[in-house]
CHARMM internal coordinates of N, CA and C (Angstrom, degrees):
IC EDIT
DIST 1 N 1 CA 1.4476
DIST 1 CA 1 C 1.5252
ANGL 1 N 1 CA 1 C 109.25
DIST 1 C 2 N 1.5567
ANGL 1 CA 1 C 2 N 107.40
DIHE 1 N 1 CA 1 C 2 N 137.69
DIST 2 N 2 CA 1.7058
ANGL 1 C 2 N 2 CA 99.10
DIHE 1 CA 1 C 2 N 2 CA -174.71
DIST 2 CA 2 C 1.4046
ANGL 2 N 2 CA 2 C 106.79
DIHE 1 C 2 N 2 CA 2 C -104.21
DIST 2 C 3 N 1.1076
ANGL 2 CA 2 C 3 N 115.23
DIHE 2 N 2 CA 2 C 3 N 143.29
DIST 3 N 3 CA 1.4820
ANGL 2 C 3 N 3 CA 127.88
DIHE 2 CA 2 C 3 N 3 CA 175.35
DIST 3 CA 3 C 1.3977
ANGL 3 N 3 CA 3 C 108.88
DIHE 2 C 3 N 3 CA 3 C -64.02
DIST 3 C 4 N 1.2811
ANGL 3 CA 3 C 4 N 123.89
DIHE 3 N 3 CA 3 C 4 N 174.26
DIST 4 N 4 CA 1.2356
ANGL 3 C 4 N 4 CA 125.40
DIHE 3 CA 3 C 4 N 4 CA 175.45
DIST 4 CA 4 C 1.8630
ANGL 4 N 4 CA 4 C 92.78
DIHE 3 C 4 N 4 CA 4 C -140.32
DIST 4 C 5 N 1.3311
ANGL 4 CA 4 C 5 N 120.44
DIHE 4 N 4 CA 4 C 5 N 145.11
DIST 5 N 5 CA 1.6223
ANGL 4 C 5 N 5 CA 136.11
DIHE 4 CA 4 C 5 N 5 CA 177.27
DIST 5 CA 5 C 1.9323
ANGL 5 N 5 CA 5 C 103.86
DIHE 4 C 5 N 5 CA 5 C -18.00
DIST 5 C 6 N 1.7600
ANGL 5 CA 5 C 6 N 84.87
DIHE 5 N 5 CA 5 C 6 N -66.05
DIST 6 N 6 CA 1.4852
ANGL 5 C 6 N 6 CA 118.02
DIHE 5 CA 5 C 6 N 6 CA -168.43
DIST 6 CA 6 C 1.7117
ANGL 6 N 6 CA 6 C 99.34
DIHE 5 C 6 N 6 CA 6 C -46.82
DIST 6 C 7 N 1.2663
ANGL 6 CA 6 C 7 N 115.14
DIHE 6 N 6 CA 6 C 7 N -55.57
DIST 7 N 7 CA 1.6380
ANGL 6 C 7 N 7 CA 107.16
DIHE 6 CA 6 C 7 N 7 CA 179.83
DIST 7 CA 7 C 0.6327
ANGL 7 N 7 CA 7 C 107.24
DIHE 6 C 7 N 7 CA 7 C -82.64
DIST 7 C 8 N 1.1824
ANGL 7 CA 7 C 8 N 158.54
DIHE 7 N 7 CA 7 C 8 N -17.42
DIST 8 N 8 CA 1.7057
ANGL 7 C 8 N 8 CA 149.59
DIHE 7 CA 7 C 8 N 8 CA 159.27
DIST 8 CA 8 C 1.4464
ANGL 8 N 8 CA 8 C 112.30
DIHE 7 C 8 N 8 CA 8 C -58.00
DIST 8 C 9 N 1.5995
ANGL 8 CA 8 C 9 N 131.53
DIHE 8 N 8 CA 8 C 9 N -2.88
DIST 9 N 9 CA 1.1167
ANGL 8 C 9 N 9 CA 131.39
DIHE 8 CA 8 C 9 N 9 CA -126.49
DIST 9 CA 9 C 1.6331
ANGL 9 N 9 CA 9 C 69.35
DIHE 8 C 9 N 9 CA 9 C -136.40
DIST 9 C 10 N 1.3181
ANGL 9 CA 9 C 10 N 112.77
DIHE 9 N 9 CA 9 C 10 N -65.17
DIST 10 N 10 CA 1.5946
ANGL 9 C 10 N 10 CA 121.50
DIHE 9 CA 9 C 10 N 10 CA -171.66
DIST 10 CA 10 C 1.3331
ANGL 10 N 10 CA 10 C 96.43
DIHE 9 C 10 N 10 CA 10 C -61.13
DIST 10 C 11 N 1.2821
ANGL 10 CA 10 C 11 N 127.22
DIHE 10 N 10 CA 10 C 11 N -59.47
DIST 11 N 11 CA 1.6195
ANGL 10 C 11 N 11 CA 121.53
DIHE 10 CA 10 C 11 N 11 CA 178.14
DIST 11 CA 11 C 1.3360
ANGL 11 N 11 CA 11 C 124.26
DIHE 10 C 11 N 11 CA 11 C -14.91
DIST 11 C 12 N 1.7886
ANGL 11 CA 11 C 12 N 101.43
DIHE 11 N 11 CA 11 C 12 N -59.63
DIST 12 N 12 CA 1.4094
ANGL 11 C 12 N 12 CA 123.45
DIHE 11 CA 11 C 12 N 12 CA -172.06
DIST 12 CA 12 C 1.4318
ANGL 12 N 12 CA 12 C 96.94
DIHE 11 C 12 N 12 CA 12 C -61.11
DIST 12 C 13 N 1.3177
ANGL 12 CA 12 C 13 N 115.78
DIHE 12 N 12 CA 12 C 13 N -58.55
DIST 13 N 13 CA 1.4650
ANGL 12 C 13 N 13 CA 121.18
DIHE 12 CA 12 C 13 N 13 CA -151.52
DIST 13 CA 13 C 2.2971
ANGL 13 N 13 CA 13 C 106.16
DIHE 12 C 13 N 13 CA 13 C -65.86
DIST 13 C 14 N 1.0874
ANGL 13 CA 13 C 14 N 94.65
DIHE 13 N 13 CA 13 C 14 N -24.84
DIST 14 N 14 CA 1.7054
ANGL 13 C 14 N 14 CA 105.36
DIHE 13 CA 13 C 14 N 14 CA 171.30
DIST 14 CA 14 C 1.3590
ANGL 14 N 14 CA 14 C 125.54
DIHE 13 C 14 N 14 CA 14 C -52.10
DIST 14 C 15 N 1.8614
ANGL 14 CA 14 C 15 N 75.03
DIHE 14 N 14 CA 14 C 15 N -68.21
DIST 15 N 15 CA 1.7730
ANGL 14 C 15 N 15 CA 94.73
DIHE 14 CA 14 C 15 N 15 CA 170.89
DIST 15 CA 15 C 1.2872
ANGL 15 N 15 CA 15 C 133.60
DIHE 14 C 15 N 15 CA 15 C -54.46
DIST 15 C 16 N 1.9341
ANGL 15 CA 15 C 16 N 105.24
DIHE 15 N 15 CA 15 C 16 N -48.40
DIST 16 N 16 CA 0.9905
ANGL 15 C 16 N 16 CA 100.18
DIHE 15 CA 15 C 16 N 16 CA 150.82
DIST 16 CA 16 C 1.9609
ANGL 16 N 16 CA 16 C 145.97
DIHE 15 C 16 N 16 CA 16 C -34.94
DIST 16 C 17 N 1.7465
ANGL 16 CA 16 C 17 N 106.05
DIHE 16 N 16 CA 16 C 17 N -46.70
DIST 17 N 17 CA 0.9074
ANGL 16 C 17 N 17 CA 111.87
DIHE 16 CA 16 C 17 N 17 CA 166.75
DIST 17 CA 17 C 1.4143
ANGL 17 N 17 CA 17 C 132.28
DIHE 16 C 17 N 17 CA 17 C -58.10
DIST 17 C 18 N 1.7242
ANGL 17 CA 17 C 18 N 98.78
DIHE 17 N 17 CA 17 C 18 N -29.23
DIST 18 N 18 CA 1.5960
ANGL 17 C 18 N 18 CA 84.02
DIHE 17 CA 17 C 18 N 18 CA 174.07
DIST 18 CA 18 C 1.1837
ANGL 18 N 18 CA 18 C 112.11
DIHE 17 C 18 N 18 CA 18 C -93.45
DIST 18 C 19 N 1.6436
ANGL 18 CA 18 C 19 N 149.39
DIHE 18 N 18 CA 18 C 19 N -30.07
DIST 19 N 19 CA 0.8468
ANGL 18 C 19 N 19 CA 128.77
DIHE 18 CA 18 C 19 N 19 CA 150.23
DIST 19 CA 19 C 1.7640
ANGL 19 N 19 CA 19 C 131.12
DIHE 18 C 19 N 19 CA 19 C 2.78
DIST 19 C 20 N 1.4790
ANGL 19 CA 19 C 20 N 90.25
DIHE 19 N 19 CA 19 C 20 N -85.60
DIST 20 N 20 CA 1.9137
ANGL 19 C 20 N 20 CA 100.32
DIHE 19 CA 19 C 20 N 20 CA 155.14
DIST 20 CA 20 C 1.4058
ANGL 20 N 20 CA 20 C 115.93
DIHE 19 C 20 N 20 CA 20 C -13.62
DIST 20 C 21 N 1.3207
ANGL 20 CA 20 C 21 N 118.07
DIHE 20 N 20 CA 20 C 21 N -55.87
DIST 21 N 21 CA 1.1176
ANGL 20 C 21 N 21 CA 126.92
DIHE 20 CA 20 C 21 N 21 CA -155.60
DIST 21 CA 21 C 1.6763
ANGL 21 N 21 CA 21 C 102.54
DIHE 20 C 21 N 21 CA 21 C -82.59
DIST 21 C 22 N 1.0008
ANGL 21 CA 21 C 22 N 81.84
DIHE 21 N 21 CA 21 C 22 N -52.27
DIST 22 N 22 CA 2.0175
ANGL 21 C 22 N 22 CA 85.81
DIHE 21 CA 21 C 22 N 22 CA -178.41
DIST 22 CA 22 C 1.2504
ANGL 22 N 22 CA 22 C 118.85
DIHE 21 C 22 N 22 CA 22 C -51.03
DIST 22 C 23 N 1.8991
ANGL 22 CA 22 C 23 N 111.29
DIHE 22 N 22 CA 22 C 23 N -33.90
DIST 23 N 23 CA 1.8044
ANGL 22 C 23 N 23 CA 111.75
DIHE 22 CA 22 C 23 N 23 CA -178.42
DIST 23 CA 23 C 1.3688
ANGL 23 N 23 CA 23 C 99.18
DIHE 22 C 23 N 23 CA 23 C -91.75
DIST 23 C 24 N 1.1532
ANGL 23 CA 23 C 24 N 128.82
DIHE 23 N 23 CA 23 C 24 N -3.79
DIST 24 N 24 CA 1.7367
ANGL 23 C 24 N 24 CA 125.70
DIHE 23 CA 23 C 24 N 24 CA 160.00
DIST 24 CA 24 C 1.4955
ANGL 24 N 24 CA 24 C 101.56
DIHE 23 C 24 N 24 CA 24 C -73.19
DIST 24 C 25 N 1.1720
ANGL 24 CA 24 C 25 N 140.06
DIHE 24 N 24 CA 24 C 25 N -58.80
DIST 25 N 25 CA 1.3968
ANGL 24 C 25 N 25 CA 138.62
DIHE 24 CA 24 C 25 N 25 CA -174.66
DIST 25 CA 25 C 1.7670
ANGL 25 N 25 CA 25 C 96.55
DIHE 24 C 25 N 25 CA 25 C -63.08
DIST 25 C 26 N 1.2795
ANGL 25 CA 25 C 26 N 119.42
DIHE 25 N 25 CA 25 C 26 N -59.70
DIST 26 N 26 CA 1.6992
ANGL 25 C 26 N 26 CA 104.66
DIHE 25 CA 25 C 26 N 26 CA -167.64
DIST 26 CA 26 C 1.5818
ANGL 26 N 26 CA 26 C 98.97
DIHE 25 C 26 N 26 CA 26 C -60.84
DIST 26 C 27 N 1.2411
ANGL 26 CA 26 C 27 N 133.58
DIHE 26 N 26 CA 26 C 27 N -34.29
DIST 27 N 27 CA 1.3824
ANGL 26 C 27 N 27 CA 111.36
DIHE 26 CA 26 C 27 N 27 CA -166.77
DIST 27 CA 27 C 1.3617
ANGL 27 N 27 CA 27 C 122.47
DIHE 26 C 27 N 27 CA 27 C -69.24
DIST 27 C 28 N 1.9457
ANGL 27 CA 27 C 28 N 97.84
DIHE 27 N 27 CA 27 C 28 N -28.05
DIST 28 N 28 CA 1.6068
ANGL 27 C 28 N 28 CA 98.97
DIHE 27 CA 27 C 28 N 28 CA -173.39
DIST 28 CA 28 C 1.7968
ANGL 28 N 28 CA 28 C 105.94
DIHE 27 C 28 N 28 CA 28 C -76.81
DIST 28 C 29 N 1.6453
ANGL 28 CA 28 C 29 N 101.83
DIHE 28 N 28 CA 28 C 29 N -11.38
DIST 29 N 29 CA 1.5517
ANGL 28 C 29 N 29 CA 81.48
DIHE 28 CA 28 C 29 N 29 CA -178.70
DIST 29 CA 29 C 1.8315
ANGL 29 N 29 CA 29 C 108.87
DIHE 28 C 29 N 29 CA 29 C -98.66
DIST 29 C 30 N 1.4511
ANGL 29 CA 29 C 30 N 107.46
DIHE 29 N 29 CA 29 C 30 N 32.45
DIST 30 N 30 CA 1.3944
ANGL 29 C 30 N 30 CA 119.34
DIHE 29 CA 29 C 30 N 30 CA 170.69
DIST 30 CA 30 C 1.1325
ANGL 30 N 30 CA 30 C 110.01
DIHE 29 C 30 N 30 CA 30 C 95.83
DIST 30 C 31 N 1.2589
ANGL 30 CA 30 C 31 N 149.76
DIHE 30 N 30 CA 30 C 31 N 41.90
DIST 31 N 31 CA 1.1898
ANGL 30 C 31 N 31 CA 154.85
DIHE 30 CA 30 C 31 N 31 CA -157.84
DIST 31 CA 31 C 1.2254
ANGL 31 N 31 CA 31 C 119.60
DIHE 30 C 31 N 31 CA 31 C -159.34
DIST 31 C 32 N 1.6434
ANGL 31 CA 31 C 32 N 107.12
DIHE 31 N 31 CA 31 C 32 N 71.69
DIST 32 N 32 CA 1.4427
ANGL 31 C 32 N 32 CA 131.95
DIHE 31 CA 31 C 32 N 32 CA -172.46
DIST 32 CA 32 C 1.9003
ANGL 32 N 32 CA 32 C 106.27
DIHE 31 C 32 N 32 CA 32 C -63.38
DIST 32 C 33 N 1.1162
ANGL 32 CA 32 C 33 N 92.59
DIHE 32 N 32 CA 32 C 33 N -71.99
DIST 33 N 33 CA 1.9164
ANGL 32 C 33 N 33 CA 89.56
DIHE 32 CA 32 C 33 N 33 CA -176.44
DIST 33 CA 33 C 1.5756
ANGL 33 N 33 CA 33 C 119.75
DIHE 32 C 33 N 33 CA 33 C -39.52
DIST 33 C 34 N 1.4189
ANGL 33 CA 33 C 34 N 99.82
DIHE 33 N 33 CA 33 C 34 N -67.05
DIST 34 N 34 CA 1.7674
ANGL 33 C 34 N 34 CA 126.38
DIHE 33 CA 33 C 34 N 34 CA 159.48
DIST 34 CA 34 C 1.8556
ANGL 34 N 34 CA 34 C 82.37
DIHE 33 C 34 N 34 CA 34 C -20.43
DIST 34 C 35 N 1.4022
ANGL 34 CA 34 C 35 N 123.28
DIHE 34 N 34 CA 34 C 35 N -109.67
DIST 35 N 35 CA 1.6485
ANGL 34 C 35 N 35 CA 131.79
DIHE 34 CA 34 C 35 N 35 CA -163.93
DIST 35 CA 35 C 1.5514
ANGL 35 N 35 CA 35 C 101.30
DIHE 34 C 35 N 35 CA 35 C -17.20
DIST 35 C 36 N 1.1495
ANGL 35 CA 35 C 36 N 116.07
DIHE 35 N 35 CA 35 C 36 N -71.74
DIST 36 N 36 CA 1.8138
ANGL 35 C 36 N 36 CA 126.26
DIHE 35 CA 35 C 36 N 36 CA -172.60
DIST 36 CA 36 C 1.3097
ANGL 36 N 36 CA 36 C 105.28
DIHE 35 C 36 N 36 CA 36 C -38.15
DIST 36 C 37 N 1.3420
ANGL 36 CA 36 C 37 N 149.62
DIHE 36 N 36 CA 36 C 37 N -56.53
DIST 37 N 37 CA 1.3371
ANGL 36 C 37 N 37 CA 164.26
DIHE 36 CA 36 C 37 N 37 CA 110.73
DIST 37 CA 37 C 1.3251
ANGL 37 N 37 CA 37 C 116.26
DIHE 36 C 37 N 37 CA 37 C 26.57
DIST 37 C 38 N 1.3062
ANGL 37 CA 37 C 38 N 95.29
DIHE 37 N 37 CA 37 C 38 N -81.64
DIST 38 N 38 CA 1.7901
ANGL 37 C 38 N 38 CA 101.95
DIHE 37 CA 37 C 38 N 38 CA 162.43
DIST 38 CA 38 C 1.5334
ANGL 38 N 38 CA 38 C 122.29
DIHE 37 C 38 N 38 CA 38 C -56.87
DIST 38 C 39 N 1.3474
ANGL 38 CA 38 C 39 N 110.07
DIHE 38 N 38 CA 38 C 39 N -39.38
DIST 39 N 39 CA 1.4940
ANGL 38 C 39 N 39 CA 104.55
DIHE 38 CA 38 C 39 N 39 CA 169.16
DIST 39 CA 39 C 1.4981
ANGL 39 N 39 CA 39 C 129.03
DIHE 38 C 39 N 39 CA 39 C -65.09
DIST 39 C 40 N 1.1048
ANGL 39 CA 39 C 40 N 98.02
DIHE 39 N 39 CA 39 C 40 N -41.20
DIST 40 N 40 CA 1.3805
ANGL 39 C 40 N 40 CA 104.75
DIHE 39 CA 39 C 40 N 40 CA 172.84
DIST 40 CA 40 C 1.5493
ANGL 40 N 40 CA 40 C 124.68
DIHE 39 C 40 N 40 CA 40 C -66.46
DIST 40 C 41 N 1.5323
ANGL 40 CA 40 C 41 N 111.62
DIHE 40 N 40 CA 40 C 41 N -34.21
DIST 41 N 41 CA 1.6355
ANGL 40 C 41 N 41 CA 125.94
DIHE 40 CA 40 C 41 N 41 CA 156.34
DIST 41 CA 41 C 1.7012
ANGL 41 N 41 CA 41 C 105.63
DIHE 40 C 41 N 41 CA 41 C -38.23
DIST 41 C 42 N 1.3279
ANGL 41 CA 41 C 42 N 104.28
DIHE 41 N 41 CA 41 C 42 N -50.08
DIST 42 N 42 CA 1.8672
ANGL 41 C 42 N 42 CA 112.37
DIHE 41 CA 41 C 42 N 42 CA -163.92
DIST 42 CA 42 C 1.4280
ANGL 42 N 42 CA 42 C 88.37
DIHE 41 C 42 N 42 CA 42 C -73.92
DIST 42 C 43 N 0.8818
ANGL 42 CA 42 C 43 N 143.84
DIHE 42 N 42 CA 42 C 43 N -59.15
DIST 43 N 43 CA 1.6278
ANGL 42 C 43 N 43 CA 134.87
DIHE 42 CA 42 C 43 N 43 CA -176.70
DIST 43 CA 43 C 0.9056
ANGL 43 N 43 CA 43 C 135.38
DIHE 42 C 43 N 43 CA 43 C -63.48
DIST 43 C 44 N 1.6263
ANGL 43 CA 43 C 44 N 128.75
DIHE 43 N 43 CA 43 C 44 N -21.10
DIST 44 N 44 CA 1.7525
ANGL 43 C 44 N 44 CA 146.82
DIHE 43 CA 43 C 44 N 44 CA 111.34
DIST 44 CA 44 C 1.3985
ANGL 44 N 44 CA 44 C 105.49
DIHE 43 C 44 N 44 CA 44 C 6.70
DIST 44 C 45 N 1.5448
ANGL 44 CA 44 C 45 N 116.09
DIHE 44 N 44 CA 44 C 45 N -85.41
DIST 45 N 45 CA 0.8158
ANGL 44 C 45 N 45 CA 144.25
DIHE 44 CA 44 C 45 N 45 CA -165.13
DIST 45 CA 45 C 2.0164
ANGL 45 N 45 CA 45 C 123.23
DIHE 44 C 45 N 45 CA 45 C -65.61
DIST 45 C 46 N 1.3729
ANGL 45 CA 45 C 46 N 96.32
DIHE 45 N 45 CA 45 C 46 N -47.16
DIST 46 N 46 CA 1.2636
ANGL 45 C 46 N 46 CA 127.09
DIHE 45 CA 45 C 46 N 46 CA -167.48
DIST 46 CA 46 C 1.3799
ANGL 46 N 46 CA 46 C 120.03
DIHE 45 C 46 N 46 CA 46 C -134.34
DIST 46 C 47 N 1.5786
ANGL 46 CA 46 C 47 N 117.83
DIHE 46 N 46 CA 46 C 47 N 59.01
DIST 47 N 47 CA 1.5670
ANGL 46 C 47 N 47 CA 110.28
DIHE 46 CA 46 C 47 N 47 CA -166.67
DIST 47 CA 47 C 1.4039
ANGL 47 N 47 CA 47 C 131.86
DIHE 46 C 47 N 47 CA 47 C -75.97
DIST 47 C 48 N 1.6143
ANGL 47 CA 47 C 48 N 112.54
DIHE 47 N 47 CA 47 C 48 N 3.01
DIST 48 N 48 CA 1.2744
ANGL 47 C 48 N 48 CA 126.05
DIHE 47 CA 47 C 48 N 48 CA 176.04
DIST 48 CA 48 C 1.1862
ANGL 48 N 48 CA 48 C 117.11
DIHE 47 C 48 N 48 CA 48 C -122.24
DIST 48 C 49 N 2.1987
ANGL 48 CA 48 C 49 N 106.37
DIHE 48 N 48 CA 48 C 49 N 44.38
DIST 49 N 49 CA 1.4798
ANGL 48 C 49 N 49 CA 120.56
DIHE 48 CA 48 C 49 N 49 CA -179.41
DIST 49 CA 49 C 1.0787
ANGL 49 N 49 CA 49 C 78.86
DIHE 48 C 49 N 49 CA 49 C -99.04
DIST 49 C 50 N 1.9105
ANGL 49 CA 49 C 50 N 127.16
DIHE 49 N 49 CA 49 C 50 N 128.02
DIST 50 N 50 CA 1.4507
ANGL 49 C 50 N 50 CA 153.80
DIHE 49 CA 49 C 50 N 50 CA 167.48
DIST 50 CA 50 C 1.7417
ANGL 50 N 50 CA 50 C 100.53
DIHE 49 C 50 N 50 CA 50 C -74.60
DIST 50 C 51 N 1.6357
ANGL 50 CA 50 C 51 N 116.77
DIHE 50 N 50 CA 50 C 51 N -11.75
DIST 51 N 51 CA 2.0873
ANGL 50 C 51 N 51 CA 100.01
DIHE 50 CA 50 C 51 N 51 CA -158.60
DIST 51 CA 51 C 1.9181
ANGL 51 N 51 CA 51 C 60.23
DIHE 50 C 51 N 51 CA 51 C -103.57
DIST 51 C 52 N 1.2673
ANGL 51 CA 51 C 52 N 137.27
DIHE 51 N 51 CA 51 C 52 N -49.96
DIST 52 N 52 CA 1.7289
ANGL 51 C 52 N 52 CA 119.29
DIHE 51 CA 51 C 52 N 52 CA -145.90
DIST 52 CA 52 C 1.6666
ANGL 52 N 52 CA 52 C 95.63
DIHE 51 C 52 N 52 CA 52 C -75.67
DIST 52 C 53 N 1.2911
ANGL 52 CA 52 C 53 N 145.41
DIHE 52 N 52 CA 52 C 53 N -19.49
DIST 53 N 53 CA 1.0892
ANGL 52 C 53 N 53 CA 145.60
DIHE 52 CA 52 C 53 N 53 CA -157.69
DIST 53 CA 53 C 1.5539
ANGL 53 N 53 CA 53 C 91.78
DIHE 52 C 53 N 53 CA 53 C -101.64
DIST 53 C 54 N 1.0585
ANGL 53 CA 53 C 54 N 139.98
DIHE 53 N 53 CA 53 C 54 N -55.85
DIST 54 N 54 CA 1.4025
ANGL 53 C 54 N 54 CA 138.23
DIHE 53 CA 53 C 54 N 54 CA -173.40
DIST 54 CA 54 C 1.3296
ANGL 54 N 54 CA 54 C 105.47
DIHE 53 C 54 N 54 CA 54 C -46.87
DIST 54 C 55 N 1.7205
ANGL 54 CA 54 C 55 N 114.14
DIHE 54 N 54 CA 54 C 55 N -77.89
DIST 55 N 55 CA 1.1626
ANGL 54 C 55 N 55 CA 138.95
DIHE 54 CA 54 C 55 N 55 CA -170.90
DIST 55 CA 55 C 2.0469
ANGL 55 N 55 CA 55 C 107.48
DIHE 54 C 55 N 55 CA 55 C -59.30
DIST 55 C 56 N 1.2566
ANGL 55 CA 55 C 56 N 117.97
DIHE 55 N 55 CA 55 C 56 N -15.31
DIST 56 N 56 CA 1.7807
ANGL 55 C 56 N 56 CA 112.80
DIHE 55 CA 55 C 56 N 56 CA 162.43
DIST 56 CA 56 C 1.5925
ANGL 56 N 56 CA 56 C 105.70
DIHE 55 C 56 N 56 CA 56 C -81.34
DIST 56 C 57 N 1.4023
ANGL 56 CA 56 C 57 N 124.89
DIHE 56 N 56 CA 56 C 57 N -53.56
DIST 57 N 57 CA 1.4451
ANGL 56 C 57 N 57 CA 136.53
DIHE 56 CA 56 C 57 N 57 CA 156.24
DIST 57 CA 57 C 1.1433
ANGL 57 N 57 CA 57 C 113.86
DIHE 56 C 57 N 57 CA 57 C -9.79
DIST 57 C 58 N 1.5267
ANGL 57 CA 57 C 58 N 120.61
DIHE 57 N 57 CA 57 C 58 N -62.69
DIST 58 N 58 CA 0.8383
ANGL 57 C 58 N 58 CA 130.62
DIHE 57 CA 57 C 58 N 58 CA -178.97
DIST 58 CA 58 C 1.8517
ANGL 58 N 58 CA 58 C 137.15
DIHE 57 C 58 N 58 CA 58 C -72.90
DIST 58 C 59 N 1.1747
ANGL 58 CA 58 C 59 N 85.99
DIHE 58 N 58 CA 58 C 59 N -50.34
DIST 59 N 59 CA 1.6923
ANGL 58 C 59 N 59 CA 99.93
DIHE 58 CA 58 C 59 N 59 CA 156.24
DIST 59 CA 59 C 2.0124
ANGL 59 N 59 CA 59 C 117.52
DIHE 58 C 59 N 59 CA 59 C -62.49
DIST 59 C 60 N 0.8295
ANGL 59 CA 59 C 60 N 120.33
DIHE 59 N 59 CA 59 C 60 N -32.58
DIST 60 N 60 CA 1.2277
ANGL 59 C 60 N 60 CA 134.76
DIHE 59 CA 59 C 60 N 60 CA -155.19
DIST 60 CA 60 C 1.7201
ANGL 60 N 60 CA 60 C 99.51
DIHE 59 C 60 N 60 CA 60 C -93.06
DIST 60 C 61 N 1.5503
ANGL 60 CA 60 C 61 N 106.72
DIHE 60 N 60 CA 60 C 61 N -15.32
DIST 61 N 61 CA 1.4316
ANGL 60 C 61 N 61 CA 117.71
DIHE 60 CA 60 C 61 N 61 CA 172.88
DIST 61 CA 61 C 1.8635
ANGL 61 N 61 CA 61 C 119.59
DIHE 60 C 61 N 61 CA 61 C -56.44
END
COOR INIT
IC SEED 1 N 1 CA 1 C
IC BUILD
């Protein structure tokens, strides 16, 4: 099956999201570096994710 740009595009943008999600869960279970990691994965991927850019900003303080 062939992809088309557009779903490859949404792909990124998912994954990206969960990513996000995963260094929100590792950080709250204490796992600052681990989170940064993951955030930065989501922005790889997804560089105009506003929750992974806040939340590295923030850690990175």
């Amino acid at each position: 099956m062939k992809k088309n740009l557009a779903e490859v595009l949404q792909q990124d943008d998912v994954q990206s999201e969960l990513l996000f999600h995963q260094g929100c869960s590792v950080y709250y279970a204490g796992n600052k570096q681990e989170a940064i990691r993951l955030f930065e994965e989501s922005l790889k991927l997804c560089p105009d994710n506003q929750n992974a850019k806040s939340a590295l900003e923030q850690l990175k303080k």
